[in-house]
C-alpha positions in Angstrom: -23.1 12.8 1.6 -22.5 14.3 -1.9 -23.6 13.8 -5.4 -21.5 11.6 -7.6 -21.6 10.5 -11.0 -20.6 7.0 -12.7 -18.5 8.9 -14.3 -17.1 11.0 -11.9 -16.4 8.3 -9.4 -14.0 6.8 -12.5 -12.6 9.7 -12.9 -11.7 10.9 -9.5 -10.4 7.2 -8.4 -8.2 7.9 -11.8 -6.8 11.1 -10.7 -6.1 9.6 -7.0 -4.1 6.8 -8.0 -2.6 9.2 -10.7 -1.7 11.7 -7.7 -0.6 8.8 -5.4 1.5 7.1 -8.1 3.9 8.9 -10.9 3.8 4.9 -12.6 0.1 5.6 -12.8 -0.3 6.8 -16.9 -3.4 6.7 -18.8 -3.9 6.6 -22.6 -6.4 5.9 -25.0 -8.1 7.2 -28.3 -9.5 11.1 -27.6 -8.7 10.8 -23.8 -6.4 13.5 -23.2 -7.1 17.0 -24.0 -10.4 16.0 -25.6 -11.3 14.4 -22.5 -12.4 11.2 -23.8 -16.0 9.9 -26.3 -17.8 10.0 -22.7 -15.6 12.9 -21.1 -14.6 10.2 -18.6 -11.3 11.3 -18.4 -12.3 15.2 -18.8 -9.7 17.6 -16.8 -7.0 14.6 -16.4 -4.9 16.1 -19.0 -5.0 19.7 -17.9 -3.6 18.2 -14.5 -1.0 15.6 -15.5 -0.1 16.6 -19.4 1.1 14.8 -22.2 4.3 12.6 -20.4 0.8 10.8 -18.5 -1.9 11.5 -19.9 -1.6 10.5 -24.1 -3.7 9.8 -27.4 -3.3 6.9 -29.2 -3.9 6.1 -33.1 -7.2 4.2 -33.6 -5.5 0.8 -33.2 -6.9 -1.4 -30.1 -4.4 -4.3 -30.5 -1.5 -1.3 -30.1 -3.6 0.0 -27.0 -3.3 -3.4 -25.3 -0.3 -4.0 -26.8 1.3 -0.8 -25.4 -0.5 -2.0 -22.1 1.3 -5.5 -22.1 4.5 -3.8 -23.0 4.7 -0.7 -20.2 3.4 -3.2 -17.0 5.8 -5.8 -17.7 8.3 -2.4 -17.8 6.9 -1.5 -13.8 4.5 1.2 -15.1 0.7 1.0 -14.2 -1.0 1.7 -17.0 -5.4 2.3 -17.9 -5.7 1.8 -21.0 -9.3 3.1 -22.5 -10.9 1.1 -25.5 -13.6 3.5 -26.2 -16.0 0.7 -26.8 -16.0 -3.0 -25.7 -17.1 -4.0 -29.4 -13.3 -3.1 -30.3 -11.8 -4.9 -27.8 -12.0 -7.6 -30.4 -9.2 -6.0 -32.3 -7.2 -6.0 -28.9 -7.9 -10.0 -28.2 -4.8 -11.1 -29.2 -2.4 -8.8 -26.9 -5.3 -9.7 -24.3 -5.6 -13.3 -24.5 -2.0 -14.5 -25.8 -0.1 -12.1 -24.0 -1.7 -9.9 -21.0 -3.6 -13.0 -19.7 -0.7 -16.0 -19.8 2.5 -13.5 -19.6 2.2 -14.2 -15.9 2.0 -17.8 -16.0 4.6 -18.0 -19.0 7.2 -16.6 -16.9 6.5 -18.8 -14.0 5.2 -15.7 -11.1 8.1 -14.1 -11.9 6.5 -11.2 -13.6 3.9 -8.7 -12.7 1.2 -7.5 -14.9 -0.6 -4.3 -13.2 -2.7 -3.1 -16.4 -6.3 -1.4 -16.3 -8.3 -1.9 -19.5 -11.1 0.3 -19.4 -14.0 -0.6 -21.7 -17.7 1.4 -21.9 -20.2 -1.5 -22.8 -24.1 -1.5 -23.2 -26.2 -1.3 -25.2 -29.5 2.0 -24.3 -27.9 5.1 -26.4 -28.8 4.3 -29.9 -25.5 3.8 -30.9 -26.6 0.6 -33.1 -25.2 -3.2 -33.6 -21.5 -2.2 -33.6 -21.3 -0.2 -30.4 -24.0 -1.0 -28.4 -22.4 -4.9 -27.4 -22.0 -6.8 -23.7 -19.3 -9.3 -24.2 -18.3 -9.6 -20.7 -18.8 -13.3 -21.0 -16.2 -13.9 -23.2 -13.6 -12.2 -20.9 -14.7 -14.5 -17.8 -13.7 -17.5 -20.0 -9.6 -16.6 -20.1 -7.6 -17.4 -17.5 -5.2 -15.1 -16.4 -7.9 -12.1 -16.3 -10.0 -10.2 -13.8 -13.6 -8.6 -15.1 -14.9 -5.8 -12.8 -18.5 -4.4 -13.7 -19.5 -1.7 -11.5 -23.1 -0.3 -10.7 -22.6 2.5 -9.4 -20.5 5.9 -8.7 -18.8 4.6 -5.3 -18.1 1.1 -6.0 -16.9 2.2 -9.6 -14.7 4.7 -7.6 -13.5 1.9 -5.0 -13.0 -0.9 -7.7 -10.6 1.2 -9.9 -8.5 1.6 -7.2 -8.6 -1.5 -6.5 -8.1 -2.9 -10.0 -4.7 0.1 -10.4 -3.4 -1.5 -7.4 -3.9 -5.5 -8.6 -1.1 -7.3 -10.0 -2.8 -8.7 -12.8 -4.5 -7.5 -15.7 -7.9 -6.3 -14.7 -10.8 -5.6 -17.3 -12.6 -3.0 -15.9 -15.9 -2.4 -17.7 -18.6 0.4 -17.7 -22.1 0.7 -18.8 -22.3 4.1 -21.0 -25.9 4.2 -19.9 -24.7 4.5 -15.9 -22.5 7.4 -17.1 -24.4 10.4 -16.0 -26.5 8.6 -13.2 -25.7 10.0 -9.8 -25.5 8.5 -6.9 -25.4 9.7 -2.9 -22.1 9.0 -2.0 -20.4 9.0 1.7 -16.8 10.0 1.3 -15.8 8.5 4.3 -16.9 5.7 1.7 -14.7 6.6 -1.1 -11.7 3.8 -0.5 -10.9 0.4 -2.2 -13.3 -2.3 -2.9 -11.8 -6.0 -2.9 -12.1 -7.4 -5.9 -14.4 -10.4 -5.8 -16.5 -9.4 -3.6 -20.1 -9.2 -4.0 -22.9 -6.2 -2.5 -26.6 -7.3 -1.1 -27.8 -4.8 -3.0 -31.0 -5.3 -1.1 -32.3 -8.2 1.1 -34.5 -10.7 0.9 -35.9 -14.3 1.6 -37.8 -15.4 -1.1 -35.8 -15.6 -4.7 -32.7 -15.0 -5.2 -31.4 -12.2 -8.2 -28.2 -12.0 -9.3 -26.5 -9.2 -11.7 -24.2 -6.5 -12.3 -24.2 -3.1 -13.9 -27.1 -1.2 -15.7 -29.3 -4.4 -14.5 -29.1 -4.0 -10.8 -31.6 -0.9 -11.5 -33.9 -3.2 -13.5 -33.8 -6.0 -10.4 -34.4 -3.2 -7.4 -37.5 -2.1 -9.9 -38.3 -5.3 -10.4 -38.0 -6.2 -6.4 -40.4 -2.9 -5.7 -43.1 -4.8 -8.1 -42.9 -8.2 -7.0 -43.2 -6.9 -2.7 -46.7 -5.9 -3.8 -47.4 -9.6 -4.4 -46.0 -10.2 -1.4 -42.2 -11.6 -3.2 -39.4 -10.6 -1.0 -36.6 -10.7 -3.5 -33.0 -10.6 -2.9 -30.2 -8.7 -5.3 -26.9 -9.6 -5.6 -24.5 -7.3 -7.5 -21.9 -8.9 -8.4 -19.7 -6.3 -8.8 -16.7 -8.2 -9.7 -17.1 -11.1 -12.7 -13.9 -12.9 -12.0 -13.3 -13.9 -9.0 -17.0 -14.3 -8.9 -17.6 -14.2 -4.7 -19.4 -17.7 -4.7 -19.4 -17.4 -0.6 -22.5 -14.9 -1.3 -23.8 -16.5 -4.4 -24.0 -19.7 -2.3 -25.4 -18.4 1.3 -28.3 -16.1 -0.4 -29.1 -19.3 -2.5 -28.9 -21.5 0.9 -31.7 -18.8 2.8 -34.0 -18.1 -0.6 -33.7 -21.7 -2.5 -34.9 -19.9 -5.6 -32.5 -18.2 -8.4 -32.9 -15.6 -11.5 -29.6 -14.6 -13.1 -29.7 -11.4 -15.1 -27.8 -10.2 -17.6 -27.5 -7.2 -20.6 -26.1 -9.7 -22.8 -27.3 -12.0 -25.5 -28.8 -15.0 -23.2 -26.9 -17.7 -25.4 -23.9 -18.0 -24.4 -23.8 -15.1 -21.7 -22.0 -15.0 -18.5 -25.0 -15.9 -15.6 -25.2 -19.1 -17.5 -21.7 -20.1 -16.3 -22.8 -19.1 -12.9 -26.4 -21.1 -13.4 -24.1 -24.0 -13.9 -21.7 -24.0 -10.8 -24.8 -23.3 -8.4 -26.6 -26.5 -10.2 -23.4 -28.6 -9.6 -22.7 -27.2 -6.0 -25.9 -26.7 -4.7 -28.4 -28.1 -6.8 -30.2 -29.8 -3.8 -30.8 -25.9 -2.0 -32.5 -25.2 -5.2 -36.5 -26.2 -5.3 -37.2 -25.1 -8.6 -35.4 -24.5 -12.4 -32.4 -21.6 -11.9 -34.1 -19.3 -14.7 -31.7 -16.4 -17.0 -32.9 -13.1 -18.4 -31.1 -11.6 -20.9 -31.2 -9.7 -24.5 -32.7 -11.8 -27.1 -29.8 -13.1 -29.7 -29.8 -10.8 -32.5 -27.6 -7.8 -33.0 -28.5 -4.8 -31.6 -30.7 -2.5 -33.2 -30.3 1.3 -34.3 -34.4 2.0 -33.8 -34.7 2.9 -30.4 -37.9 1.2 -30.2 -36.5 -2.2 -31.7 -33.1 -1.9 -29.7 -36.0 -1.7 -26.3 -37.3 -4.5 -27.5 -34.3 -6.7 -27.4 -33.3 -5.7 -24.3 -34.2 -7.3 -20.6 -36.3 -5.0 -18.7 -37.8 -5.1 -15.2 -40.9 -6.6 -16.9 -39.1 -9.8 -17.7 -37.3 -10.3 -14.5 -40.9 -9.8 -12.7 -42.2 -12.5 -15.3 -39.1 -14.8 -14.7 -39.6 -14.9 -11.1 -43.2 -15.2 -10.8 -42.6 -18.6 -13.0 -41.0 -20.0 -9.5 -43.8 -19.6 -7.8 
């Protein structure tokens, strides 16, 4: 076992691929000699220079752009959007092009592109870089959206997601950056994509999230096993393909479902997911499917406010104990 970052595992499963693969480049605003806003990509450039490793202008529709451009060329690019607020800027290239190019040209084209997004809110970092839009990604066909938790599975989805033939949105909570996590690198090997982890087991409600909020659901698991709650988390790992098979079976055991997410509740992702388990299982269900998520308001600069809006363990505690 060994000590791994979020971070880290990014990083190394970047430099692997980059190793393994010459078609393998990476570019992005500040990622090469600068190492990144996050130092995600810190050393990369030292190893692999400029031909690989290159800086961009600030223009996120030219960094997808340039993404569309070089896959459909055979190159495998991860492109780095240095927060998931300006992927706006990008939606065009991303939507119109990356995500129907595929289909336009009838399976006769690849797409292998990586666009790497921090996303969160936690570091003070106010309304315009603090957002969770993973929900509107899930909504275009033609994508995949990847949301690790932690340092291996962020290591053994990127390789995954390099390796896919479509384009992959592969997004990462800036507050999981520095967390470290015990890693077995006999463990340190590809993840499928759209497959789910049992983040811990359980046979009495059902939780299901992703990213920074799988923390808040184990804490909120530890709390509600004093009451004598033995909750179930699901981290989904991979948005799209969502891995119904285990959504379903922990749904079938528990009958009871919370669906937790960092974004603004209206609108967000788990309600998507609320909706296909009420129209495919509805009768394994014995009470309401409840949704935690930030309250819908921008988010705030004062780190007491910007706590405020946030979901916390507290409210997933609260949500489940109103199944009960």
């Amino acid at each position: 076992m060994k000590k791994m970052t979020y971070a880290e595992g990014i990083r190394e499963a970047m430099r692997f691929k980059m190793r393994e693969d010459p078609n393998v480049i990476l570019f992005g605003e500040d990622v090469g000699k600068f190492g990144g806003c996050f130092g995600v990509s810190a050393g990369l450039w030292e190893e692999f220079g400029d031909d690989r490793i290159r800086d961009t202008p600030i223009s996120e529709g030219v960094i997808v752009g340039a993404a569309v451009g070089s896959a459909a060329c055979g190159i495998k690019p991860i492109a780095e959007i240095m927060f998931i607020d300006f992927i706006t800027v990008g939606m065009d290239q991303l939507v119109n092009q990356a995500a129907k190019m595929r289909y336009m040209f009838g399976g006769e084209i690849n797409l292998p592109m990586v666009i790497r997004v921090p996303a969160g809110a936690g570091i003070g970092a106010a309304a315009q870089h603090s957002q969770s839009l993973e929900g509107w990604l899930t909504h275009v066909p033609g994508l995949k959206v990847v949301y690790p938790s932690n340092a291996r599975d962020a290591y053994g989805l990127l390789l995954s997601s390099i390796d896919d033939q479509n384009p992959v949105v592969f997004i990462e909570n800036k507050v999981l950056y520095a967390m470290q996590n015990d890693v077995d690198e006999n463990e340190l090997k590809p993840i499928p994509l759209g497959k789910a982890r049992i983040a811990k087991e359980g046979t009495d409600v059902t939780i299901i999230t992703y990213g920074r909020q799988v923390y808040d659901a184990l804490e909120a698991a530890e709390i509600l096993a004093k009451d004598g709650i033995n909750a179930e988390v699901i981290d989904l790992r991979t948005l799209y393909p969502l891995d119904k098979e285990t959504v379903f079976n922990s749904v079938e055991k528990t009958h009871k479902v919370v669906l937790v997410s960092e974004e603004c509740k209206r609108g967000a992702y788990t309600g998507e997911i609320a909706a296909m388990i009420a129209e495919e299982r509805f009768y394994e269900c014995d009470a309401p499917i409840m949704r935690v998520g930030a309250l819908n308001t921008p988010i705030p600069f004062a780190t007491d406010l910007e706590s405020y809006v946030l979901p916390k363990a507290r409210d997933i505690e609260l949500a489940v104990k109103s199944l009960f």
